[in-house]
mmCIF file as gemmi writes it, N, C-alpha and C atoms, coordinates in Angstrom:
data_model
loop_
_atom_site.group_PDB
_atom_site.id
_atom_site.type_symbol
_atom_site.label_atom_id
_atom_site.label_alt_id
_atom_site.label_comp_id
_atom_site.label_asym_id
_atom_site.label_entity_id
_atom_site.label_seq_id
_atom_site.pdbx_PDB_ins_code
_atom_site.Cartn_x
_atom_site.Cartn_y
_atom_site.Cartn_z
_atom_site.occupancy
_atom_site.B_iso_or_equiv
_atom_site.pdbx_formal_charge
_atom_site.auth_seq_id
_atom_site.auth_asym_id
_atom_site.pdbx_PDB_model_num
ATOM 1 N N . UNK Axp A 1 ? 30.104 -18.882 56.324 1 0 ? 1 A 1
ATOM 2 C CA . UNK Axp A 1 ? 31.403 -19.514 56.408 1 0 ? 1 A 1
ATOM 3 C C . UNK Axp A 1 ? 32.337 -18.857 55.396 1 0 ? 1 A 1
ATOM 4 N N . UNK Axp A 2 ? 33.334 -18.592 56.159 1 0 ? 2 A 1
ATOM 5 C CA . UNK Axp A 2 ? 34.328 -17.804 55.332 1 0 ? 2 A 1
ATOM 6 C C . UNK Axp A 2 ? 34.933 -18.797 53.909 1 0 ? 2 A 1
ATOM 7 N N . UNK Axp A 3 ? 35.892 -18.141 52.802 1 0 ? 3 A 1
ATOM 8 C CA . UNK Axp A 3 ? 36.55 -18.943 51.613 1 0 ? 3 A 1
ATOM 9 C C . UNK Axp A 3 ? 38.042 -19.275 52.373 1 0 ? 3 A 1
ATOM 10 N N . UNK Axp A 4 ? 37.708 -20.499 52.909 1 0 ? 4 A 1
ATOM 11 C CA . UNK Axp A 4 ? 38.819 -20.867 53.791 1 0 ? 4 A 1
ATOM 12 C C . UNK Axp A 4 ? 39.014 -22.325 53.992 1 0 ? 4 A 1
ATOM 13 N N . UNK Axp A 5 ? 40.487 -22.952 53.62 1 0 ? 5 A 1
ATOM 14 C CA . UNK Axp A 5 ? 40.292 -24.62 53.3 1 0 ? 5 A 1
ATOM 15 C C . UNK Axp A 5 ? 40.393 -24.922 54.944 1 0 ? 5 A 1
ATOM 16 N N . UNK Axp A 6 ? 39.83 -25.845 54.949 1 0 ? 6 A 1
ATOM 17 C CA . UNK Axp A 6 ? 39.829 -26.079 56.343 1 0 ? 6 A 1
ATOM 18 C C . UNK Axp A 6 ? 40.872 -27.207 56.734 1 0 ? 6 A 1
ATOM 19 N N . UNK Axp A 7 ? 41.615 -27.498 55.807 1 0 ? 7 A 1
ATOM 20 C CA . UNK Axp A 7 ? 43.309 -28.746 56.433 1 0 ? 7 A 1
ATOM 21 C C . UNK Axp A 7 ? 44.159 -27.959 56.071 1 0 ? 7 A 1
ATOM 22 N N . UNK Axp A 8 ? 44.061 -26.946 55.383 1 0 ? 8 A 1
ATOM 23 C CA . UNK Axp A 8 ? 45.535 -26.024 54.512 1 0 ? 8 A 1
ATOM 24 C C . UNK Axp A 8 ? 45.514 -24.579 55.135 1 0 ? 8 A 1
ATOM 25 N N . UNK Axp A 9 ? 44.258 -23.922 55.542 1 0 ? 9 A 1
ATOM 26 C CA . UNK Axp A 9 ? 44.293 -22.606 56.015 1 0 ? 9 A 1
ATOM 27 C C . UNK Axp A 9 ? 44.319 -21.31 54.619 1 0 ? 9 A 1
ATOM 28 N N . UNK Axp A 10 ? 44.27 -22.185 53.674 1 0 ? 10 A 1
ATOM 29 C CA . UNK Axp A 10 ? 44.332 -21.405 52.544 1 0 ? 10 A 1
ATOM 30 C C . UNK Axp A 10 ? 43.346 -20.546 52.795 1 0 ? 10 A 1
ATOM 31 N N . UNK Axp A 11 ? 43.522 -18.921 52.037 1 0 ? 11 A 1
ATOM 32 C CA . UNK Axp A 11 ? 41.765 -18.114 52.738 1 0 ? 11 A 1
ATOM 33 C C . UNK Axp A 11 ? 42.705 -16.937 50.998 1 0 ? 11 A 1
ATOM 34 N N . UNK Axp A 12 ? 41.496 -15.871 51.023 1 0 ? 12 A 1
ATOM 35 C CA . UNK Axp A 12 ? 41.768 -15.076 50.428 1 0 ? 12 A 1
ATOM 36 C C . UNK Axp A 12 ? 43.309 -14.231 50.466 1 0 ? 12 A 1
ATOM 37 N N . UNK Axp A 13 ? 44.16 -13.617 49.55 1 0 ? 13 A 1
ATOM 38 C CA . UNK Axp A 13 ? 45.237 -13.114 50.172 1 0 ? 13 A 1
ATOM 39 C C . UNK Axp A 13 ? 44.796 -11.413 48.959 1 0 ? 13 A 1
ATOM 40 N N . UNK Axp A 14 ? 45.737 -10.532 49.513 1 0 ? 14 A 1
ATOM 41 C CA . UNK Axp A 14 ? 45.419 -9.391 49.106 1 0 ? 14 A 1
ATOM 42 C C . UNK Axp A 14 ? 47.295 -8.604 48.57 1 0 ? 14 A 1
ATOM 43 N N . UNK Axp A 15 ? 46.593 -7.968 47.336 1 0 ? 15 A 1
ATOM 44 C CA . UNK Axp A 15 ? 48.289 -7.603 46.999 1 0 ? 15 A 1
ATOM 45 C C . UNK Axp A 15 ? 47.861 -6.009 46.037 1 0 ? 15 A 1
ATOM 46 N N . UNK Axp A 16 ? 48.664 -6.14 45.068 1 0 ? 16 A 1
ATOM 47 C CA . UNK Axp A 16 ? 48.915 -4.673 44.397 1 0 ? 16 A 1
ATOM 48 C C . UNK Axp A 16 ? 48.796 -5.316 42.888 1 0 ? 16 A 1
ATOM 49 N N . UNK Axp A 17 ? 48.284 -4.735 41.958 1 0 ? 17 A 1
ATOM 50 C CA . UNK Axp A 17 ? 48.53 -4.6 40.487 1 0 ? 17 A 1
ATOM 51 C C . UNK Axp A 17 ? 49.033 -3.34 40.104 1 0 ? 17 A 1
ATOM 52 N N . UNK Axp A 18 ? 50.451 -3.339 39.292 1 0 ? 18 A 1
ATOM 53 C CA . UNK Axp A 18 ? 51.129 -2.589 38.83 1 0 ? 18 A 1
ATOM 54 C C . UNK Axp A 18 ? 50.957 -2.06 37.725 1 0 ? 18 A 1
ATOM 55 N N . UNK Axp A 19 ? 50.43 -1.152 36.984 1 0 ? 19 A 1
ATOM 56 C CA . UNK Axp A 19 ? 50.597 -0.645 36.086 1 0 ? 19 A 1
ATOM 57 C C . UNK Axp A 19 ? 51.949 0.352 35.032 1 0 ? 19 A 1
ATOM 58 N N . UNK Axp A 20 ? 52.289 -0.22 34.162 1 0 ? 20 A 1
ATOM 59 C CA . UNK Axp A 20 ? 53.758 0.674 33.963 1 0 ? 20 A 1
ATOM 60 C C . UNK Axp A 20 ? 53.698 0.506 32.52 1 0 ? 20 A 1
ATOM 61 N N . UNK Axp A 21 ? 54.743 1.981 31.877 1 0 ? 21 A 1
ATOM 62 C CA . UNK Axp A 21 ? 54.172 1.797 30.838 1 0 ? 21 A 1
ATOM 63 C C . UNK Axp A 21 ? 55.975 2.521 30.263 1 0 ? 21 A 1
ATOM 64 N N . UNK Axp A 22 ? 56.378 2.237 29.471 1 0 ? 22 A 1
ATOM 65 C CA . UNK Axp A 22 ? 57.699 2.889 28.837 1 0 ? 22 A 1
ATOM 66 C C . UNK Axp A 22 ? 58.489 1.53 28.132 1 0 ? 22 A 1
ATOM 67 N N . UNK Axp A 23 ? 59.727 1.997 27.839 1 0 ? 23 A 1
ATOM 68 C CA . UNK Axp A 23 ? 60.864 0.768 27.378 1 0 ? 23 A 1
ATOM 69 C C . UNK Axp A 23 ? 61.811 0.489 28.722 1 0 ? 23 A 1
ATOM 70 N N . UNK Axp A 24 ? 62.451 -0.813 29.125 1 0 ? 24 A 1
ATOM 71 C CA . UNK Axp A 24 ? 63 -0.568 29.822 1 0 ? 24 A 1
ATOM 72 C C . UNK Axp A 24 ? 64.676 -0.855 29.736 1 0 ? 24 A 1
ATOM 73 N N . UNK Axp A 25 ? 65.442 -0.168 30.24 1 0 ? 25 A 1
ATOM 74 C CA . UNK Axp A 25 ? 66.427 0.443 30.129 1 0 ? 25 A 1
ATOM 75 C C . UNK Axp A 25 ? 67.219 -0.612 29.128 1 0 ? 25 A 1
ATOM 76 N N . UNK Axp A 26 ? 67.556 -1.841 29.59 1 0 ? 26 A 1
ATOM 77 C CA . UNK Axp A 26 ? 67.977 -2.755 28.888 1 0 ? 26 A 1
ATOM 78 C C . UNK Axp A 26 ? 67.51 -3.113 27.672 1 0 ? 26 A 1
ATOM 79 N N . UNK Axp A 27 ? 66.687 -2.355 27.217 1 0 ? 27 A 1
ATOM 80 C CA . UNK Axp A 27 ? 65.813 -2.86 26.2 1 0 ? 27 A 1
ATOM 81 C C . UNK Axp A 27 ? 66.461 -1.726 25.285 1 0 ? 27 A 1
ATOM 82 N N . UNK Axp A 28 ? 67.162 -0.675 25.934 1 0 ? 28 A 1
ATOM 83 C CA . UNK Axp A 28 ? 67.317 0.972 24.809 1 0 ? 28 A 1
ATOM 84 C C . UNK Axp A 28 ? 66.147 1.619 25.224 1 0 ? 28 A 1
ATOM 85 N N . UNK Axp A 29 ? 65.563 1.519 26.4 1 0 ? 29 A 1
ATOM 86 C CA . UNK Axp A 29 ? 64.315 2.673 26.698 1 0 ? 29 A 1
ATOM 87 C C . UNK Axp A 29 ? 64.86 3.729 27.888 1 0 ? 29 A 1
ATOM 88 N N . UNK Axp A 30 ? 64.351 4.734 28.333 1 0 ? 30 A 1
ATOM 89 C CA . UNK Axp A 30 ? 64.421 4.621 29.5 1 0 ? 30 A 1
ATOM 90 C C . UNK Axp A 30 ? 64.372 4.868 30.94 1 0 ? 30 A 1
ATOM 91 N N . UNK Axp A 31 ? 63.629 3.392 30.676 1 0 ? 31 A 1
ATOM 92 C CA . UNK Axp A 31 ? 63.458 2.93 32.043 1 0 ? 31 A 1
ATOM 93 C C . UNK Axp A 31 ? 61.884 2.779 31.656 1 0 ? 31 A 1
ATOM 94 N N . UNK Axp A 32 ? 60.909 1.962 32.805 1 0 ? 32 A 1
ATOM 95 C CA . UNK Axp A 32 ? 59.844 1.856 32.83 1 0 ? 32 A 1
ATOM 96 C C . UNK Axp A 32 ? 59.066 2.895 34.074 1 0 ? 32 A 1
ATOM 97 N N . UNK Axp A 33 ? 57.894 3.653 33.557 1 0 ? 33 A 1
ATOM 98 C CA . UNK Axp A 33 ? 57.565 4.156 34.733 1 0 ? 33 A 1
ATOM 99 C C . UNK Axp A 33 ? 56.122 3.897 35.107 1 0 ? 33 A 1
ATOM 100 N N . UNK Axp A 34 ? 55.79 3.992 36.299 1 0 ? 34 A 1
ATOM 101 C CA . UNK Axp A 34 ? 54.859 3.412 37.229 1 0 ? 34 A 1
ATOM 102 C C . UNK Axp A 34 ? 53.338 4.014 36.318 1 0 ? 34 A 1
ATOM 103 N N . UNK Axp A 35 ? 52.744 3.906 36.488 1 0 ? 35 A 1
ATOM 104 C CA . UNK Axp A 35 ? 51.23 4.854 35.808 1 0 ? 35 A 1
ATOM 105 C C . UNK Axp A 35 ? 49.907 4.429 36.94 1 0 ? 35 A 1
ATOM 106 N N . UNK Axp A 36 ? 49.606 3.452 37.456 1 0 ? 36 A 1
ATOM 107 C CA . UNK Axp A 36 ? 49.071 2.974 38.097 1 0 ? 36 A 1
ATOM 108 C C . UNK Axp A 36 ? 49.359 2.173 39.241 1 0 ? 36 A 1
ATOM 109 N N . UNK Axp A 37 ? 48.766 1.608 40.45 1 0 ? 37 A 1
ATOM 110 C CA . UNK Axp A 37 ? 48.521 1.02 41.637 1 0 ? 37 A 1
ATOM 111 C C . UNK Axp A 37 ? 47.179 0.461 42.374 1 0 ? 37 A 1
ATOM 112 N N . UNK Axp A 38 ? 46.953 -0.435 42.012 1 0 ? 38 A 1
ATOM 113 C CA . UNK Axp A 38 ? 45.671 -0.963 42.221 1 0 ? 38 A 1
ATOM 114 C C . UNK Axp A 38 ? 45.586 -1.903 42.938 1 0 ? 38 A 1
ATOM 115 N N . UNK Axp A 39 ? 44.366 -2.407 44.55 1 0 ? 39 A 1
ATOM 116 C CA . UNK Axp A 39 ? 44.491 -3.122 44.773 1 0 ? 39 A 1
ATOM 117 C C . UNK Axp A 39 ? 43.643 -4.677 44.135 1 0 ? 39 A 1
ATOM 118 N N . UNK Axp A 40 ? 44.302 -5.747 44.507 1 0 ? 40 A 1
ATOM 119 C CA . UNK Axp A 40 ? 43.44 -6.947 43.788 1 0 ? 40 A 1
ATOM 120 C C . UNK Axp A 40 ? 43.376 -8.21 44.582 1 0 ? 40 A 1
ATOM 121 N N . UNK Axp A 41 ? 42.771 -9.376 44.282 1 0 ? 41 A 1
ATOM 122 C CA . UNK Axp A 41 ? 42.787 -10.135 45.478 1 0 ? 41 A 1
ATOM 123 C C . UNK Axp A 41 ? 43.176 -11.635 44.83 1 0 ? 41 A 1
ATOM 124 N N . UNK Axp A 42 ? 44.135 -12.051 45.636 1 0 ? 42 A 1
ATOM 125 C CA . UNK Axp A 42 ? 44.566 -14.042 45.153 1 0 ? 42 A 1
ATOM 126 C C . UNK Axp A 42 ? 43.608 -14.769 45.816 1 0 ? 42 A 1
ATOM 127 N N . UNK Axp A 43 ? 42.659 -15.154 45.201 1 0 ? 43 A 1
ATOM 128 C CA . UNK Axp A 43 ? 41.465 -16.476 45.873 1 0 ? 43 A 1
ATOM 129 C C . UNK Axp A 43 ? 42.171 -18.234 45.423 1 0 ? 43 A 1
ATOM 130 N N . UNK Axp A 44 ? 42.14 -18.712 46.784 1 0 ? 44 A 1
ATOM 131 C CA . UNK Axp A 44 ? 42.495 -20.03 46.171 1 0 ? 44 A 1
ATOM 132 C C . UNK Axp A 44 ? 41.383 -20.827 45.707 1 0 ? 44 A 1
ATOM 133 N N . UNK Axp A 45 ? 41.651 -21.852 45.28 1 0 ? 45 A 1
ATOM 134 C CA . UNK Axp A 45 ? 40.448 -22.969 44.517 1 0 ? 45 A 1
ATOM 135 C C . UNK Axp A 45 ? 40.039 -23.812 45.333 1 0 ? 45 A 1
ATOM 136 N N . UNK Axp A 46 ? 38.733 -23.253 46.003 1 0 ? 46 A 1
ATOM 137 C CA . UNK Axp A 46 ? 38.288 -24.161 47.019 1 0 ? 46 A 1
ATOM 138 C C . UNK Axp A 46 ? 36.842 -24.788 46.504 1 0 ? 46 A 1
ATOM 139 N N . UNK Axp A 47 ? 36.965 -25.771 47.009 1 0 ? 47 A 1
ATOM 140 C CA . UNK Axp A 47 ? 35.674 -26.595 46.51 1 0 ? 47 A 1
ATOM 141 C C . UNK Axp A 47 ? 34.913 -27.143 47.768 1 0 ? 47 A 1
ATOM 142 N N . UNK Axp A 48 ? 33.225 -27.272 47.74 1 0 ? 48 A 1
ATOM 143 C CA . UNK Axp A 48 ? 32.644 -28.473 48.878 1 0 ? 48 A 1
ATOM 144 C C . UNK Axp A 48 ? 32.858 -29.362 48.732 1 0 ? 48 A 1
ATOM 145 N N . UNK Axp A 49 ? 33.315 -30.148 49.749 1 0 ? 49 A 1
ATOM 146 C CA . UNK Axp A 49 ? 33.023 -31.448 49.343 1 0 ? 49 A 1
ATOM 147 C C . UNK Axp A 49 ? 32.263 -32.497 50.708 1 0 ? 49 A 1
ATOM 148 N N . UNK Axp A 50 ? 32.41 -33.132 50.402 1 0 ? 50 A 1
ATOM 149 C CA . UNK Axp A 50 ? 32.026 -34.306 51.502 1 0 ? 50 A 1
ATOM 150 C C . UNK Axp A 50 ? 32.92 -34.874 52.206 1 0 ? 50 A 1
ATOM 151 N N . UNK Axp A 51 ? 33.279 -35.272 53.174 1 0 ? 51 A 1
ATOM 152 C CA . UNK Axp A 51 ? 34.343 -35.686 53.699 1 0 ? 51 A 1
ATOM 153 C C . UNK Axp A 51 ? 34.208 -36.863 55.217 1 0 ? 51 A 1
ATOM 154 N N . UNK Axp A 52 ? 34.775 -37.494 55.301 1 0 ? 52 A 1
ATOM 155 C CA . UNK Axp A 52 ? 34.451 -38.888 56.653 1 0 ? 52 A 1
ATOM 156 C C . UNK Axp A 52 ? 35.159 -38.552 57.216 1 0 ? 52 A 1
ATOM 157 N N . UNK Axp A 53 ? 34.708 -37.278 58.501 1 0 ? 53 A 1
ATOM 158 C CA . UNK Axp A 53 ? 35.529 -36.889 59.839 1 0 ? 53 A 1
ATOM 159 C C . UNK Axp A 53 ? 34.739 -37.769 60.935 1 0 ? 53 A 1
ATOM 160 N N . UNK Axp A 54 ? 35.376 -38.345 61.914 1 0 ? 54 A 1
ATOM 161 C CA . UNK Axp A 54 ? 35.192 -38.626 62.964 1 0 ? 54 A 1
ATOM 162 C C . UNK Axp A 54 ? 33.681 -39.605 62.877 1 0 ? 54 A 1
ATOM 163 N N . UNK Axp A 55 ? 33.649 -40.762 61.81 1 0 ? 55 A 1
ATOM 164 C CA . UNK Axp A 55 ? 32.92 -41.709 61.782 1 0 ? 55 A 1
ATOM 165 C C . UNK Axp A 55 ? 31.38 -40.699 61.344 1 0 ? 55 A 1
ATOM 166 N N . UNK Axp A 56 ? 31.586 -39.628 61.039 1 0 ? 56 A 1
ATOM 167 C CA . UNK Axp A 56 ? 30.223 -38.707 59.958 1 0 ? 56 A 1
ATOM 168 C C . UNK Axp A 56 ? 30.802 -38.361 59.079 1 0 ? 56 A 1
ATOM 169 N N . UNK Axp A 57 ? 29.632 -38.565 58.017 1 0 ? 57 A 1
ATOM 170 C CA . UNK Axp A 57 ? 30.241 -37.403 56.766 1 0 ? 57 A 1
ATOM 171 C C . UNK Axp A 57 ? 29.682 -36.296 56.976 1 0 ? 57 A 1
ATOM 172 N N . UNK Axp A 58 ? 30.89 -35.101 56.805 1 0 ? 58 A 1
ATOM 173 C CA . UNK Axp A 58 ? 30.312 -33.851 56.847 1 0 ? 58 A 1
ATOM 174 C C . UNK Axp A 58 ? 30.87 -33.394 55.961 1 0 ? 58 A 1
ATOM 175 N N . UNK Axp A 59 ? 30.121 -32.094 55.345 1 0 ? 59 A 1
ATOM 176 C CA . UNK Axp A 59 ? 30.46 -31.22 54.32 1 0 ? 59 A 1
ATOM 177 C C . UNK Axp A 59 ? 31.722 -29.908 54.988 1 0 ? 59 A 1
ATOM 178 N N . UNK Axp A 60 ? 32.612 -29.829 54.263 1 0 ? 60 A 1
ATOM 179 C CA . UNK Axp A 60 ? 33.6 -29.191 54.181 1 0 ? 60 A 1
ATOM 180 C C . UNK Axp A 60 ? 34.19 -28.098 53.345 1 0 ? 60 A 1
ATOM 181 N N . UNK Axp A 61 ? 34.612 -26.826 53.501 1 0 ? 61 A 1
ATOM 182 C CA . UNK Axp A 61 ? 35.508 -25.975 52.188 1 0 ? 61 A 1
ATOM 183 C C . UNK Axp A 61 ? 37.347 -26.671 52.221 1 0 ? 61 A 1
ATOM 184 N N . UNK Axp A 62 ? 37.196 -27.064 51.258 1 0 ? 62 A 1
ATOM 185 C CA . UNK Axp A 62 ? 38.574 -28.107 50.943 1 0 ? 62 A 1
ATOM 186 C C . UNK Axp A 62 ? 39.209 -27.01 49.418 1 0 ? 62 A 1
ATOM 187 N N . UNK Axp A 63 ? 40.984 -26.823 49.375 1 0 ? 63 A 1
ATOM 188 C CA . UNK Axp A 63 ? 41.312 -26.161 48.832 1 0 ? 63 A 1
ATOM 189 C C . UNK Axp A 63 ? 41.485 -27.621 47.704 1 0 ? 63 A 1
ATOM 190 N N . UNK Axp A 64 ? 42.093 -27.426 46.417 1 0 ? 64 A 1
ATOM 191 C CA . UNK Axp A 64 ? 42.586 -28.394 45.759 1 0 ? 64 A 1
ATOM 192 C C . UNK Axp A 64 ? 43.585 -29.085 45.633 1 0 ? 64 A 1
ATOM 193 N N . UNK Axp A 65 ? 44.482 -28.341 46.718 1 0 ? 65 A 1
ATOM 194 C CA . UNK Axp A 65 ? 45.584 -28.931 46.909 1 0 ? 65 A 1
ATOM 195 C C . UNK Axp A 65 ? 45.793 -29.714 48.243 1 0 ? 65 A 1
ATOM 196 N N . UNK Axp A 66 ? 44.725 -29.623 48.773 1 0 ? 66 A 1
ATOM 197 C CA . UNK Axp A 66 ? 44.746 -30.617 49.83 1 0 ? 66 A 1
ATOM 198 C C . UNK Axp A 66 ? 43.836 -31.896 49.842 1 0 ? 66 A 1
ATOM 199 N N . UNK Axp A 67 ? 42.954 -31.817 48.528 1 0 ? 67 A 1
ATOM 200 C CA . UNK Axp A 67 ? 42.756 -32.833 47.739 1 0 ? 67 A 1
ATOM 201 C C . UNK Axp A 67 ? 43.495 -33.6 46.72 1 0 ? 67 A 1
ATOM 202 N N . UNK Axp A 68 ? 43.998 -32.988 46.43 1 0 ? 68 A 1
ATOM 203 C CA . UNK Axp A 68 ? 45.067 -33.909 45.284 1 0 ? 68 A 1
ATOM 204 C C . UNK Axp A 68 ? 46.342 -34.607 46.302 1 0 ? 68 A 1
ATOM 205 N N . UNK Axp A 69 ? 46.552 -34.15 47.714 1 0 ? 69 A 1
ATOM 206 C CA . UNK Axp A 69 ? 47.688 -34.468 48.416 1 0 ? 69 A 1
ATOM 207 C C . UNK Axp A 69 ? 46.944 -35.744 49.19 1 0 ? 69 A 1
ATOM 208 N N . UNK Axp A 70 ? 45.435 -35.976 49.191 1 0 ? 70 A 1
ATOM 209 C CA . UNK Axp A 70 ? 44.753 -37.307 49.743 1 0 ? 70 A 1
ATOM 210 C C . UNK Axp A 70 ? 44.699 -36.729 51.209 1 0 ? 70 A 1
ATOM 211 N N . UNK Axp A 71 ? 44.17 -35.798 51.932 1 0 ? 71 A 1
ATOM 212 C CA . UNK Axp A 71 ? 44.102 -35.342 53.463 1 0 ? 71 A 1
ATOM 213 C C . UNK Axp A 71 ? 42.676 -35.721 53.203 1 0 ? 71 A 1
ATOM 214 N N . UNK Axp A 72 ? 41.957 -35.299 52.615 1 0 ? 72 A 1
ATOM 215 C CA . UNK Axp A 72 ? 40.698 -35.716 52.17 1 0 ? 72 A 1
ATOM 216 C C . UNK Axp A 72 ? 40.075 -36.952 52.675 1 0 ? 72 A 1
ATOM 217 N N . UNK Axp A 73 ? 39.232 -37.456 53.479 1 0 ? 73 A 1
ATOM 218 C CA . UNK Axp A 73 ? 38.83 -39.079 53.427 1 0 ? 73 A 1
ATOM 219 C C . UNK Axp A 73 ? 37.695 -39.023 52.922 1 0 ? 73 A 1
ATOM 220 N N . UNK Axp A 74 ? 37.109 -39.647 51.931 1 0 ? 74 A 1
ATOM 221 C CA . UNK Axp A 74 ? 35.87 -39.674 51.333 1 0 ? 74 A 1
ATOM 222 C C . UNK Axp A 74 ? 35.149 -40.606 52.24 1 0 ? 74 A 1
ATOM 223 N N . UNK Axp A 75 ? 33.791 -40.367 52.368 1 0 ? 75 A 1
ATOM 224 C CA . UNK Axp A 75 ? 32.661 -41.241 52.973 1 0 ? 75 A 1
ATOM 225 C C . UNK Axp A 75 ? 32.524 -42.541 52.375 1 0 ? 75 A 1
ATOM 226 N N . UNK Axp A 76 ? 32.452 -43.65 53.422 1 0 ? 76 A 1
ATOM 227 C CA . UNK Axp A 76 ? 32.154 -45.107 52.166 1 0 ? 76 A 1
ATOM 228 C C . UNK Axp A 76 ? 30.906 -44.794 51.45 1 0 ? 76 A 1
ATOM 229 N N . UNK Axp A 77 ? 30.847 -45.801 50.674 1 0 ? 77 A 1
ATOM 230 C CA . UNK Axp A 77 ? 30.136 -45.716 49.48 1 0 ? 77 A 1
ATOM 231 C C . UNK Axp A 77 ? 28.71 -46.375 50.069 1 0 ? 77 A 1
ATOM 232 N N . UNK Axp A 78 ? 27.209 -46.47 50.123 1 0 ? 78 A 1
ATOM 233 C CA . UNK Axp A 78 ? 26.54 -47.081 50.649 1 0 ? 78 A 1
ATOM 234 C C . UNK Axp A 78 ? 25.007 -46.235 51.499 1 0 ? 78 A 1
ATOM 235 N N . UNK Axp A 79 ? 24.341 -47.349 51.107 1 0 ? 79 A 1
ATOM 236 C CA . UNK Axp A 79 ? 22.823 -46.038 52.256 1 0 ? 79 A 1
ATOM 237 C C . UNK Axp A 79 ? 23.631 -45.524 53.824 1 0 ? 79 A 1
ATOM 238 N N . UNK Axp A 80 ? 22.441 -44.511 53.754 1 0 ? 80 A 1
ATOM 239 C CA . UNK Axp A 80 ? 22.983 -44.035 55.486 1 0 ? 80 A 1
ATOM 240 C C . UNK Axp A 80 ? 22.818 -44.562 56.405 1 0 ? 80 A 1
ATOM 241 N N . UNK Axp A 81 ? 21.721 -45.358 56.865 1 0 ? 81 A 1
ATOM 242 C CA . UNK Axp A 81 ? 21.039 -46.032 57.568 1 0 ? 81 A 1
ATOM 243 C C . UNK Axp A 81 ? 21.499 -47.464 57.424 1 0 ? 81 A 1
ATOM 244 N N . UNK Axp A 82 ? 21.962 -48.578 57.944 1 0 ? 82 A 1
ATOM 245 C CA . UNK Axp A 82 ? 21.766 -49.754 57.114 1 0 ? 82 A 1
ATOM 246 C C . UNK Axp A 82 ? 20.099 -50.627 57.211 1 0 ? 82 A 1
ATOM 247 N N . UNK Axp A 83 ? 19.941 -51.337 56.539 1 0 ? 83 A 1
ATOM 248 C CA . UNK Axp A 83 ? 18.335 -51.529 57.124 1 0 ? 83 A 1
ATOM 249 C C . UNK Axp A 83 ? 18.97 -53.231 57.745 1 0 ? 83 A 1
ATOM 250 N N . UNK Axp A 84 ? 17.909 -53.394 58.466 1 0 ? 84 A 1
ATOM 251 C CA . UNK Axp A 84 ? 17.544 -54.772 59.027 1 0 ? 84 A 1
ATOM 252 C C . UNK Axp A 84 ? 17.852 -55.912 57.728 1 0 ? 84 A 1
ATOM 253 N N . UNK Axp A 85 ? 18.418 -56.963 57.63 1 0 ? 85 A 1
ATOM 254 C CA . UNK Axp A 85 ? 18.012 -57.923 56.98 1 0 ? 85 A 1
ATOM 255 C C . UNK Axp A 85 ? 17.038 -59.065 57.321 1 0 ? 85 A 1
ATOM 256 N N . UNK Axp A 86 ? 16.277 -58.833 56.675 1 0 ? 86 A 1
ATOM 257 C CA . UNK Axp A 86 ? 15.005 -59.859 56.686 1 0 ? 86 A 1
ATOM 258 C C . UNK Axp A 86 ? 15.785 -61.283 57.016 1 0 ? 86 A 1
ATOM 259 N N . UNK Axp A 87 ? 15.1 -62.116 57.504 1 0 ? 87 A 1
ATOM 260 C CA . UNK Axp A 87 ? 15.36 -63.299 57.746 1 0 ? 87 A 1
ATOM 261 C C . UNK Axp A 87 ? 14.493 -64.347 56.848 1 0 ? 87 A 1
């Protein structure tokens, strides 16, 4: 299973790290120039959790921001099974 929230669509994203190295112009330098280009990757903060879809709890990749926003339904609290009460 991919790193992917499953209510937000949040997943890995991919970008550039810049390397540069000088004064820049406004500063009395000038100018800044490039030295490097690297690629790097934005992972969001995803966590398992447990979750009460469709009268089961099932386990889920949930980002944190779609936990803190309450999309989340937690499982009631309680055994899985209920048992018989004795009479």
């Amino acid at each position: 299973m991919a790193r992917k929230c499953h209510f937000t669509g949040k997943r890995t994203r991919f970008g550039k790290s810049v390397s540069r190295r000088g004064l820049p112009k406004y500063k009395g330098g000038i100018g800044l120039k490039t030295t490097g280009i690297s690629r790097r990757t934005f992972k969001p903060n995803i966590q398992r959790v447990r979750a009460w879809v469709n009268g089961r709890t099932v386990r889920l990749k949930v980002s944190t921001t779609a936990l803190k926003s309450g999309w989340v339904v937690k499982p009631p609290i309680g055994p899985k099974n209920k048992k018989k009460q004795k009479e």
